[in-house]
C-alpha positions as CSV (number, residue, x, y, z in Angstrom):
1,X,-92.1,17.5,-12.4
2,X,-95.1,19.6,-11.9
3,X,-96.0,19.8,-15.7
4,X,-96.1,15.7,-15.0
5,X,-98.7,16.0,-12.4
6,X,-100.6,18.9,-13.7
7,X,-101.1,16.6,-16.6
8,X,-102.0,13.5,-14.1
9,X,-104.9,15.1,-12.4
10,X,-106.2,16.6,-15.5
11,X,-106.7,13.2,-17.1
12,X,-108.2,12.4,-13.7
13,X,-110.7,15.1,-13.4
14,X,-111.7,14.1,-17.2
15,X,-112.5,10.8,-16.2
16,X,-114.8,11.8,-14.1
17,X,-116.6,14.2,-15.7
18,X,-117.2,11.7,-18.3
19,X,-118.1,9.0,-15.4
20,X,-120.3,12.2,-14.0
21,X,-121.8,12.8,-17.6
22,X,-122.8,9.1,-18.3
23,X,-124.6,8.7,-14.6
24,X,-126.7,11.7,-15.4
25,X,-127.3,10.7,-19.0
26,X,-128.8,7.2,-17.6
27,X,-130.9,9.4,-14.7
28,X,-132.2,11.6,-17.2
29,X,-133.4,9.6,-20.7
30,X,-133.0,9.1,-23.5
31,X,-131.7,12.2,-24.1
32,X,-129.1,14.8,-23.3
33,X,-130.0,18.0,-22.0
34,X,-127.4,20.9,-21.9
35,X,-127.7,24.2,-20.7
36,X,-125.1,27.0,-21.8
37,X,-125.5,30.6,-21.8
38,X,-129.0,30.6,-21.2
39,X,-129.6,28.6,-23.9
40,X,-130.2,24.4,-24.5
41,X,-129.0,22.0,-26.5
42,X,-130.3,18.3,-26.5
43,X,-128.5,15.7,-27.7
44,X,-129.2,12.1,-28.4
45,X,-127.6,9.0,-28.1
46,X,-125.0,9.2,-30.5
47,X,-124.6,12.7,-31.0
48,X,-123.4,12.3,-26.8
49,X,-120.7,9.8,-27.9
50,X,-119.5,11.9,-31.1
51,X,-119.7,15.2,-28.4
52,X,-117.3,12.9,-25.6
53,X,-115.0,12.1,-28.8
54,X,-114.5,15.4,-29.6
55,X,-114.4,16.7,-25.5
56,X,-111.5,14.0,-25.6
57,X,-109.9,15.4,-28.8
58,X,-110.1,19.0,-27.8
59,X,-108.3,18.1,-24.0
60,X,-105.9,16.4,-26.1
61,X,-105.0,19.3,-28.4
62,X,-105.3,21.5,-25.2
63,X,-102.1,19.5,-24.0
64,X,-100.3,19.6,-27.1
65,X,-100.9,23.4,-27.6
66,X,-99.8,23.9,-23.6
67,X,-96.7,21.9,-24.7
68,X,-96.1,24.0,-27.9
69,X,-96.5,27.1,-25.6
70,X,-94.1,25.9,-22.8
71,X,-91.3,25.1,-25.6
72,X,-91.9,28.9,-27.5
73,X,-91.8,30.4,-23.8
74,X,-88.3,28.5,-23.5
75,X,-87.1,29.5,-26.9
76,X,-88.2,33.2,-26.0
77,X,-86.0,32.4,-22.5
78,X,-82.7,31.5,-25.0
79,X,-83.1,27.6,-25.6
80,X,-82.4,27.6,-29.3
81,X,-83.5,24.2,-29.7
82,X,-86.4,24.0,-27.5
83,X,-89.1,23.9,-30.3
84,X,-87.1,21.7,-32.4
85,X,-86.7,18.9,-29.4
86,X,-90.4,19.1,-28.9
87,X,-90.9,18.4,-33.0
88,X,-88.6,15.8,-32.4
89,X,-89.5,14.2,-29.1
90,X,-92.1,11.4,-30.4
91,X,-89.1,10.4,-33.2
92,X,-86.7,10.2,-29.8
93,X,-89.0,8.5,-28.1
94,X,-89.6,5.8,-30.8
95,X,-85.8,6.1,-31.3
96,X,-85.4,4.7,-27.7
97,X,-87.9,2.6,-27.7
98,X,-86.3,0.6,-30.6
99,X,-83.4,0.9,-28.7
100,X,-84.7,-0.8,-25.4
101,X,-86.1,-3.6,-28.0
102,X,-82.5,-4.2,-29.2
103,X,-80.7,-4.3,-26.0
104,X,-83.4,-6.8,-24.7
105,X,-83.1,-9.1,-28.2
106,X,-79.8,-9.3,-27.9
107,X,-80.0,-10.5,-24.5
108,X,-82.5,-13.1,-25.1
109,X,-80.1,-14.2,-27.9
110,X,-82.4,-12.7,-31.1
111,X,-79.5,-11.9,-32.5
112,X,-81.3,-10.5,-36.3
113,X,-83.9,-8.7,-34.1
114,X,-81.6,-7.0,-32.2
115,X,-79.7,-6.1,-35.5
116,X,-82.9,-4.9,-37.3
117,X,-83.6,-2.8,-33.8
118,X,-80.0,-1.2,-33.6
119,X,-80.6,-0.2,-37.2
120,X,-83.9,1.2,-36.4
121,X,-82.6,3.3,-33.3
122,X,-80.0,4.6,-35.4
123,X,-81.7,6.4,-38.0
124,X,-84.7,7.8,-35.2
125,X,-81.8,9.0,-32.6
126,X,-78.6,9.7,-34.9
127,X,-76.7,9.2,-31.7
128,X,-73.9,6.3,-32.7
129,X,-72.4,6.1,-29.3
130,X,-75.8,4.4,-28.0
131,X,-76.6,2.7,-31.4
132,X,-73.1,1.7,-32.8
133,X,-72.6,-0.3,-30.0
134,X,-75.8,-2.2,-30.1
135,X,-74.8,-2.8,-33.8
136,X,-71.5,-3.9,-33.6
137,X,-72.2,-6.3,-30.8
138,X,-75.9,-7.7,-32.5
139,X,-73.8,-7.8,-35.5
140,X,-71.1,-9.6,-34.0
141,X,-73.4,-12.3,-32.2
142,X,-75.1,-12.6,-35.5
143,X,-71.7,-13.7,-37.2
144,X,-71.9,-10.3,-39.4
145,X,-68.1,-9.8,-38.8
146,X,-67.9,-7.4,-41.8
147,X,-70.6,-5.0,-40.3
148,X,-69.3,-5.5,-36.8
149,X,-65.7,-4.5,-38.0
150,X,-67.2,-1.5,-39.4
151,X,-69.3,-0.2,-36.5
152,X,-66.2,-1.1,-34.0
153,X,-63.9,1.3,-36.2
154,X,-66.5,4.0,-36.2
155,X,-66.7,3.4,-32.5
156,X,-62.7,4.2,-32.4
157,X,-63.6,7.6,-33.3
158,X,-65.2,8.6,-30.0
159,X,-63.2,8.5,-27.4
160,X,-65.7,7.5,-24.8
161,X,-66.3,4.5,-26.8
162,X,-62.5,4.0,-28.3
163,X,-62.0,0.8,-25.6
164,X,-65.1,-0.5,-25.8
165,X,-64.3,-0.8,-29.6
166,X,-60.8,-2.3,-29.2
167,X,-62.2,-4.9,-26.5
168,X,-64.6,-5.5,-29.5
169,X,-61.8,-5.8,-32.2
170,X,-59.3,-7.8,-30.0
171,X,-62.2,-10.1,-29.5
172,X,-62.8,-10.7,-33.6
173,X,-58.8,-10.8,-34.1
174,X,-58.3,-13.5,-31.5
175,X,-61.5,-15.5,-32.9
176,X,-59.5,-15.6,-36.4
177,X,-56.2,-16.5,-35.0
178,X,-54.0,-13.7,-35.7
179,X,-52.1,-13.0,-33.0
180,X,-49.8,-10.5,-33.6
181,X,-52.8,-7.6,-33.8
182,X,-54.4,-9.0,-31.2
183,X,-51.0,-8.1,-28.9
184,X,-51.1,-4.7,-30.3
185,X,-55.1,-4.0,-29.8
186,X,-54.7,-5.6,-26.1
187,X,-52.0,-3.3,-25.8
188,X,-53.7,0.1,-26.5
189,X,-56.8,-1.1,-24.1
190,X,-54.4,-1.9,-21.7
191,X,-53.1,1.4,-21.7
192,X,-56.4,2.9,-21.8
193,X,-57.3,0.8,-18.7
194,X,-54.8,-0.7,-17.1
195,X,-57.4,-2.2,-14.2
196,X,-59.5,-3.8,-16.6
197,X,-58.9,-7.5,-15.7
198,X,-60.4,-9.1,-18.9
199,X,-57.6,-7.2,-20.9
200,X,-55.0,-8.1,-18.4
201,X,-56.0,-11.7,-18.3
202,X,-55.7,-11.8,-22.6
203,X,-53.0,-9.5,-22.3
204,X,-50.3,-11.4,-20.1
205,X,-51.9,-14.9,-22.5
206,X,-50.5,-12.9,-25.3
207,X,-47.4,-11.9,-24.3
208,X,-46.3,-15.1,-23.0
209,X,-47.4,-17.2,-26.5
210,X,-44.9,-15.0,-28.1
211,X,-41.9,-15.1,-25.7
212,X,-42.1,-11.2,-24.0
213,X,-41.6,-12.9,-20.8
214,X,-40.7,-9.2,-19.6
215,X,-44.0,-7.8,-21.0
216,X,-45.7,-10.2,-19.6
217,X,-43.6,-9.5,-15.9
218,X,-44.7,-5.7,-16.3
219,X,-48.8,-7.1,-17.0
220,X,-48.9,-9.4,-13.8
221,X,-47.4,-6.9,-11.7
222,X,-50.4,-4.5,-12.5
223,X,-52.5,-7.2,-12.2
224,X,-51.2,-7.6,-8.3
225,X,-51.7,-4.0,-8.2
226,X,-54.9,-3.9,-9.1
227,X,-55.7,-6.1,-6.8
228,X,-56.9,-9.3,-9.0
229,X,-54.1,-11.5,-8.1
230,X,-53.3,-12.4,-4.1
231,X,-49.4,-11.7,-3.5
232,X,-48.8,-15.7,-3.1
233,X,-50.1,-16.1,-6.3
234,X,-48.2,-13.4,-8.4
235,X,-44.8,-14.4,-6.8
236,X,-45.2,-17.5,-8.1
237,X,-46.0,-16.7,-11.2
238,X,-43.9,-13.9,-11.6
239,X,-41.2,-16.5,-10.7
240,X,-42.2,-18.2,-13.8
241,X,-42.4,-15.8,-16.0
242,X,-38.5,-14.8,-14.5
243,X,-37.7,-18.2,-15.2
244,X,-38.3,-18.5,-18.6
245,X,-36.6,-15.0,-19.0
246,X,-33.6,-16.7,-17.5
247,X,-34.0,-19.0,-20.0
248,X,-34.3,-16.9,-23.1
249,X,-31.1,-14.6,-21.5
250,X,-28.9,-18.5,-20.8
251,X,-29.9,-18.9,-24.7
252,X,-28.6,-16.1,-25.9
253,X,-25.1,-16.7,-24.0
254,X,-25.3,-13.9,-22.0
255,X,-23.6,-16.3,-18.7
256,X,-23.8,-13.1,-16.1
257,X,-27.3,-11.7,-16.9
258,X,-28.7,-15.4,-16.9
259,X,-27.1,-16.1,-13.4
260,X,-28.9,-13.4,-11.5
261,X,-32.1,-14.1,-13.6
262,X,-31.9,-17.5,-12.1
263,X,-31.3,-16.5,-9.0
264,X,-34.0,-14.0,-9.1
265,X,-36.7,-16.5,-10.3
266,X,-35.7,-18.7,-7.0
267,X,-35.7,-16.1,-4.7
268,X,-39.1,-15.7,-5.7
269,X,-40.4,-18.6,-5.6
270,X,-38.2,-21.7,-3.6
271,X,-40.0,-24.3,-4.3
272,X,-40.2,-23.7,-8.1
273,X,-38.8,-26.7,-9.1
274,X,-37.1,-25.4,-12.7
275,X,-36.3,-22.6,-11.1
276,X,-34.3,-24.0,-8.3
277,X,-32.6,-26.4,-10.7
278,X,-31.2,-23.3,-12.8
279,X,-30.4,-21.7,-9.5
280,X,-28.0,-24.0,-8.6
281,X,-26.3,-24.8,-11.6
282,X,-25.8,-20.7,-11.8
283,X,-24.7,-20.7,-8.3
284,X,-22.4,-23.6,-9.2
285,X,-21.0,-22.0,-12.5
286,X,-20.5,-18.8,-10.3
287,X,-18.1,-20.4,-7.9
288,X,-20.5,-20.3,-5.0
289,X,-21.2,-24.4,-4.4
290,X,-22.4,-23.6,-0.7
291,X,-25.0,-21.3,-2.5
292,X,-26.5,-24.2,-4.9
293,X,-26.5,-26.9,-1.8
294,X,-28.7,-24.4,0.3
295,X,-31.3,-23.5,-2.7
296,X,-31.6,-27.5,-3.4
297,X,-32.3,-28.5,-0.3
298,X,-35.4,-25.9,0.1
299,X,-36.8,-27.3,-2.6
300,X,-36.0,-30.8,-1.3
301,X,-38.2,-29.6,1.4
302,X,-40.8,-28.3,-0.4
303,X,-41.3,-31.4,-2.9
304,X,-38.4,-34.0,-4.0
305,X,-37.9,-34.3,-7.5
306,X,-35.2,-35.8,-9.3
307,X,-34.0,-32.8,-11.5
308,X,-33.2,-31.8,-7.9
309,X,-31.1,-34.7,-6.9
310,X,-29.6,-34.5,-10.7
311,X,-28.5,-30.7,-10.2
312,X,-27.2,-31.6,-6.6
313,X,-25.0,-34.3,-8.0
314,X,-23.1,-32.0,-10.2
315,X,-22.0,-29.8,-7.1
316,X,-19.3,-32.3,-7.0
317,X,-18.9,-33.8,-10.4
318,X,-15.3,-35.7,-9.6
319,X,-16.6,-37.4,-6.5
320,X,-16.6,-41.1,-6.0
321,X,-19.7,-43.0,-5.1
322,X,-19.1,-43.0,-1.6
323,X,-18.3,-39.2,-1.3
324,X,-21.5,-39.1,-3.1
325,X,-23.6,-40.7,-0.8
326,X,-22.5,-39.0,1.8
327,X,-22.8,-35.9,0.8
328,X,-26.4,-36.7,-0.2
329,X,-27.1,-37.8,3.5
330,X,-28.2,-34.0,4.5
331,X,-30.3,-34.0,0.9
332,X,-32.5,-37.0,1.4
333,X,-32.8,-36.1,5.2
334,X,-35.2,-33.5,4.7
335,X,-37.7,-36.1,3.3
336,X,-36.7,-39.8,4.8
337,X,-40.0,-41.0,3.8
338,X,-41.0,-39.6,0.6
339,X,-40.8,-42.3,-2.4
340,X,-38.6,-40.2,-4.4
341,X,-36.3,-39.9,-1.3
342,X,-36.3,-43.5,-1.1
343,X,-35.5,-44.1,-4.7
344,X,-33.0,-41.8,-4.9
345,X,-30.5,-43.2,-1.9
346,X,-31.1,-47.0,-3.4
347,X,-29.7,-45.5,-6.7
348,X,-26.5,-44.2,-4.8
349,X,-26.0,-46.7,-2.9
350,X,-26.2,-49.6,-6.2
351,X,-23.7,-47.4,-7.7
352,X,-21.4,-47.4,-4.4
353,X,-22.4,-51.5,-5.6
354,X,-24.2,-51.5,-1.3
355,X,-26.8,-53.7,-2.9
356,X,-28.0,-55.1,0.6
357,X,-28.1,-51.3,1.3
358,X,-30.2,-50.5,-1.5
359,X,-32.7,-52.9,-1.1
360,X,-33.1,-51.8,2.1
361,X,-33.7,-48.5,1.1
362,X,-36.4,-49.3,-1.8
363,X,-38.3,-51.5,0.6
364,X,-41.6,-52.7,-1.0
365,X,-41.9,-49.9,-3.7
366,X,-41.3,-52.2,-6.1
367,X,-44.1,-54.5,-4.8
368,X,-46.5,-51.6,-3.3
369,X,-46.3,-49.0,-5.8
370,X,-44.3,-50.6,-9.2
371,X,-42.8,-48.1,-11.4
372,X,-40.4,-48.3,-13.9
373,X,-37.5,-46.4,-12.4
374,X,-38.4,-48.4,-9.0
375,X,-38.2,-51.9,-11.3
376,X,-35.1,-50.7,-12.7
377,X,-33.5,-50.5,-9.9
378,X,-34.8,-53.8,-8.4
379,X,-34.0,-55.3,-11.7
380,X,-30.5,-54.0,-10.7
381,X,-30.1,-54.7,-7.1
382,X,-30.7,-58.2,-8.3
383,X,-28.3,-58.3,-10.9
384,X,-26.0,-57.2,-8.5
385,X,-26.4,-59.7,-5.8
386,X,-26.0,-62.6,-8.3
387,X,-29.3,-63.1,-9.5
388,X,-30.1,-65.7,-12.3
389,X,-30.8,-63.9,-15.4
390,X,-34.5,-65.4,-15.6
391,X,-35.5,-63.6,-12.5
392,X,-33.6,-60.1,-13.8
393,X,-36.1,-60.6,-17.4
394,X,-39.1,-61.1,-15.3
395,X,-38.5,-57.6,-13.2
396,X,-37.6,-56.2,-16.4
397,X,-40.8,-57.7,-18.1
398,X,-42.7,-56.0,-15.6
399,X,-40.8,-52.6,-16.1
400,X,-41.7,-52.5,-19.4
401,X,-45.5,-52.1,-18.9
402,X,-45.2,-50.1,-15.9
403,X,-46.3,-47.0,-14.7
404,X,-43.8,-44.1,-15.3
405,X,-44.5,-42.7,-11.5
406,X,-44.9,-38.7,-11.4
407,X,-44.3,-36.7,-14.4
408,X,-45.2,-33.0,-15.8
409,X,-48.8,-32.9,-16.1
410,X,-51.6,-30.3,-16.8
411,X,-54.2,-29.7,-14.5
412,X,-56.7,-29.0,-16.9
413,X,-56.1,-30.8,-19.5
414,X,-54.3,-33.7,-17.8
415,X,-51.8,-33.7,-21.0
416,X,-48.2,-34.8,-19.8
417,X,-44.9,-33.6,-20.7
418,X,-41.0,-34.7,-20.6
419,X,-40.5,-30.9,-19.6
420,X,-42.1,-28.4,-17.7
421,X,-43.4,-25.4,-19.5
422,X,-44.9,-22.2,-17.7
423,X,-48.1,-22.6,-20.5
424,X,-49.3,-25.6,-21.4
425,X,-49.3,-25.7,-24.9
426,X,-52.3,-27.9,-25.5
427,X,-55.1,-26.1,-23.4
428,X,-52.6,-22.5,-22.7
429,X,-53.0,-22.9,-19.4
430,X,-50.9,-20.7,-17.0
431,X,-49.2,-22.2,-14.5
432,X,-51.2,-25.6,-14.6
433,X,-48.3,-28.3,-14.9
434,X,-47.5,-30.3,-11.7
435,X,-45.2,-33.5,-10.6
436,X,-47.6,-35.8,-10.1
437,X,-48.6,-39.6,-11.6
438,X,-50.5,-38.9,-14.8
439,X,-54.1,-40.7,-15.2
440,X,-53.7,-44.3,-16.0
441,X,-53.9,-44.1,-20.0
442,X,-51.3,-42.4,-20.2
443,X,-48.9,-43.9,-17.1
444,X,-47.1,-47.0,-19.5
445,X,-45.5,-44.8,-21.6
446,X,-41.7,-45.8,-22.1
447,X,-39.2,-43.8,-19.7
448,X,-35.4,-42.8,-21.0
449,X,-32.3,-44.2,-19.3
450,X,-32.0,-40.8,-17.8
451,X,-35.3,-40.5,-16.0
452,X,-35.0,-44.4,-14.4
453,X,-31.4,-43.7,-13.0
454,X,-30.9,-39.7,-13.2
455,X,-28.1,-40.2,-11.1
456,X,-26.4,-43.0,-12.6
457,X,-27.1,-41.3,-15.9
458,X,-24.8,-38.5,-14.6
459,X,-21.6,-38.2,-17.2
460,X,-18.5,-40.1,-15.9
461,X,-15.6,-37.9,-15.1
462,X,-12.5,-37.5,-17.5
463,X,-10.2,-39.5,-15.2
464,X,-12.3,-42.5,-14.6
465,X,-13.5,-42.8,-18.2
466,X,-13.1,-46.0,-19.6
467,X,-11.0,-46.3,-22.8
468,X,-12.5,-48.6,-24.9
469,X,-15.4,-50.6,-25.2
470,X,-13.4,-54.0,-23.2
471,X,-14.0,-52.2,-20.1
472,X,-17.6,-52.2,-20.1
473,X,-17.2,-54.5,-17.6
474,X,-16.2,-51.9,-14.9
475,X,-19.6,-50.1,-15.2
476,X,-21.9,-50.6,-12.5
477,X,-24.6,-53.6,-12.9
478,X,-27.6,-50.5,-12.4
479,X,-25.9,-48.4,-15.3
480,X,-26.5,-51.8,-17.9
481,X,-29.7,-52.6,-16.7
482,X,-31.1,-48.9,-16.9
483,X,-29.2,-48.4,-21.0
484,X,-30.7,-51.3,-21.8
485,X,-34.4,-50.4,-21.2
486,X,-36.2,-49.0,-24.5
487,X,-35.9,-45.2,-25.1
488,X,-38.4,-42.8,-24.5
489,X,-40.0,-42.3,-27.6
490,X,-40.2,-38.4,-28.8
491,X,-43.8,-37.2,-28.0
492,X,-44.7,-34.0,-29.6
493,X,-47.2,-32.4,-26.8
494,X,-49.4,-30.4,-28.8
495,X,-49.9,-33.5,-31.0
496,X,-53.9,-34.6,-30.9
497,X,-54.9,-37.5,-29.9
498,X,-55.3,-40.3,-32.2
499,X,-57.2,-42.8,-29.7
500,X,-60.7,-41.9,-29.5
501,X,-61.2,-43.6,-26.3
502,X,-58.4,-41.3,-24.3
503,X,-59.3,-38.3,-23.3
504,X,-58.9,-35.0,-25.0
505,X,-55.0,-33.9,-25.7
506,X,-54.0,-37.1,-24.5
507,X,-51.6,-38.7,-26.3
508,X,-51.9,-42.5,-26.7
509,X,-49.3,-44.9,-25.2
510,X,-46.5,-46.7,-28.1
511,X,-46.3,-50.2,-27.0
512,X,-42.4,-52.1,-25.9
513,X,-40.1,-52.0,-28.6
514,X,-37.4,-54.5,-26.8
515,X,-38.3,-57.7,-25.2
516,X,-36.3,-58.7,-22.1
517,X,-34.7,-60.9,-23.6
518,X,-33.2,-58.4,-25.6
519,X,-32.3,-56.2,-22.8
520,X,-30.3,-59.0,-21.1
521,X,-28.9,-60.3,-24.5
522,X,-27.7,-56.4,-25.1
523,X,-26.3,-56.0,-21.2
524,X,-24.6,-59.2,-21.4
């Protein structure tokens, strides 16, 4: 520090000697008159600016030879490498600049500068962990993977640089698709730092795209405690992620580990649809049939659904329609108002054949808010009450070309899907599918017998089967009506779009396959 301002006022007082020297040289001629040692020298014009040239080299040298001094009187002191730092310190301190060039080409996105820089910095500083990096990353903007790949394996070597260089690497594996190392590099960074949320984030994306839904369990939970998730959010999702591991275990016919999975993924989450659906039917299969009713009905609360009403039906498979609709009384009074609520009791109630009833109860959702599973059931309600056959095609017509109502779709992608799925498997989002009404391209879609009349859909016990095809007959009216509607047809999800005029990952709508005269010729 005081070397630095020695140095500062020198170069100051030299300036103004020479700003001293040029006001006398104007005061005093033509020419320059100096006296030394009792003796004088004049000098002219030029020989005054060839004498301030050389003044200016000699203060010059004067510093350099003071430096040279200063780094033998340190050598002399022990620091072996004093005089060879100050040989060396213009090389560093093009080194660096070169360096500082590089850094700021890359960020202006001069992506062969910065390259040509990182080179240049290397072979003035020979230290890789400063100029590696800048390679491999100038390298790597620059779409030089094989140079890139090279400078992030020498980067491995160092071990204050060995995560920066697997970031690097997991980021080139993912960009070509392979997977499998990408797990196993986001792996070792993880370990090297578990709180880096970048790595988590790629991580947990990884783990679930191959199934390791107890990987992917362990990643979230550092992730909560880490702090990047709030503790609403990870239950959630770790209620997911339990879910599908439910799933895997129900699979693999392990019946007691999938129960408590189930149970675990609801207790996590209530209102997790899937979850509460799997729940039940556990809680069913485990004898405990109060248990099932109380988990349904929270997530009645939380959002009706019919997988919910389906799952509550088979509490009581053997039950008559009547038994059934009273024992669904305490379901649908959680929700009186809600559409699904409303659809649901008309369907019990055309299968108790209370068709007065169940119009009653669907009210003007047919008119209001027309959707095929609401159609089907006015198409049926009709039927039931006697109506003439041309007024049962025309509701039917209409049914054909309606909207499906709520379904599985992605909230970033808006794709839709006859399941729910923890990742979408269009745009891999996490936890982004939700029962709601898709956009309207993709609401006239063709629903299955199963989703107009879930509960009516429900499998006929043993006892009450009918025996042969005569006694057709004794099914209900809403049971024809909703078998005779056109299948869904089987959409692949991850399908692309064919329709340039949807919107991305959508998949366009197959027209009516059955006309309804058709569907009443086949009911008939």
């Amino acid at each position: 520090m005081f070397w630095s301002l020695a140095k500062v006022v020198l170069f100051l007082a030299v300036i103004a000697a020479l700003a001293v020297l040029a006001v006398f040289v104007s005061d005093s001629g033509n020419d320059l008159r100096i006296w030394a040692g009792g003796m004088e020298f004049t000098l002219g014009p030029l020989q005054t600016v060839i004498a301030g040239i050389l003044l200016l080299l000699a203060i010059w040298l004067l510093f350099k030879a003071l430096g040279f001094s200063a780094a033998v009187f340190r050598f002399l002191n022990g620091d072996e490498t004093a005089v060879s730092r100050y040989f060396d310190r213009n090389r560093e301190r093009r080194g660096y600049a070169a360096l500082t060039e590089g850094m700021v080409a890359l960020a202006s996105g001069e992506n062969t500068l910065a390259l040509a820089r990182a080179k240049t910095a290397e072979r003035l500083l020979g230290k890789p962990e400063l100029t590696t990096l800048l390679t491999a990353q100038a390298a790597e903007a620059a779409g030089d993977s094989r140079t890139a790949l090279a400078a992030y394996k020498t980067l491995l070597a160092n071990e204050g640089t060995r995560f920066v260089a697997m970031r690097g690497l997991l980021r080139q594996k993912l960009a070509e698709g392979d997977t499998a190392t990408a797990l196993k590099l986001a792996e070792r960074a993880f370990a090297l730092k578990p709180r880096h949320a970048e790595t988590q984030d790629i991580l947990l994306k990884l783990q679930a795209g191959q199934a390791n839904w107890k990987g992917a369990r362990e990643t979230l939970t550092e992730k909560l405690r880490s702090g990047e998730l709030p503790r609403s959010v990870y239950r959630r999702r770790d209620a997911l992620l339990a879910l599908k591991e439910a799933q895997v275990v129900m699979d693999e016919g392990a019946s007691i580990e999938a129960r408590e999975a189930a149970i675990e993924a609801n207790k996590l989450s209530p209102d997790l649809i899937p979850a509460a659906v799997i729940a039940a039917r556990a809680l069913v299969e485990k004898g405990d049939r109060k248990g099932a009713t109380r988990v349904l009905k929270k997530a009645w609360e939380a959002q009706p659904h019919p997988d919910l009403a389906a799952a509550f039906a088979t509490i009581e498979p053997g039950e008559s329609a009547q038994a059934r609709l009273k024992r669904f009384r305490t379901l649908l009074a959680a929700r009186p108002q809600d559409p699904e609520t409303r659809l649901t009791e008309a369907e019990l109630l055309v299968a108790a054949e209370d068709f007065p009833a169940a119009r009653k109860a669907l009210g003007d959702l047919a008119e209001a808010h027309p959707t095929q599973r609401a159609l089907a059931l006015l198409a049926a309600i009709e039927r039931g009450t006697g109506a003439e056959d041309a007024t049962v095609r025309a509701i039917l017509a209409r049914a054909l070309t309606a909207s499906r109502g709520p379904q599985w779709c992605c909230d970033k992608c808006q794709s839709v899907h006859e399941d729910w799925q923890p990742i979408c498997p269009i745009c891999d989002g996490f936890d982004t599918l939700s029962w709601r009404e898709p956009p309207a391209p993709l609401q006239g879609r063709a629903a299955a017998p199963a989703a107009l009349a879930p509960l009516l859909a429900q499998p006929v016990p043993a006892e009450d089967a009918p025996e042969d095809a005569a006694e057709k007959a004794d099914v209900p009216e809403a049971e024809l009506v909703a078998a005779d509607l056109p299948p869904a047809p089987i959409v692949d999800p991850v399908t692309p779009p064919v329709n340039p005029d949807l919107p991305p990952g959508h998949a366009e709508a197959p027209g009516p396959e059955l006309t309804p005269d058709e569907i009443l010729r086949r009911s008939n």
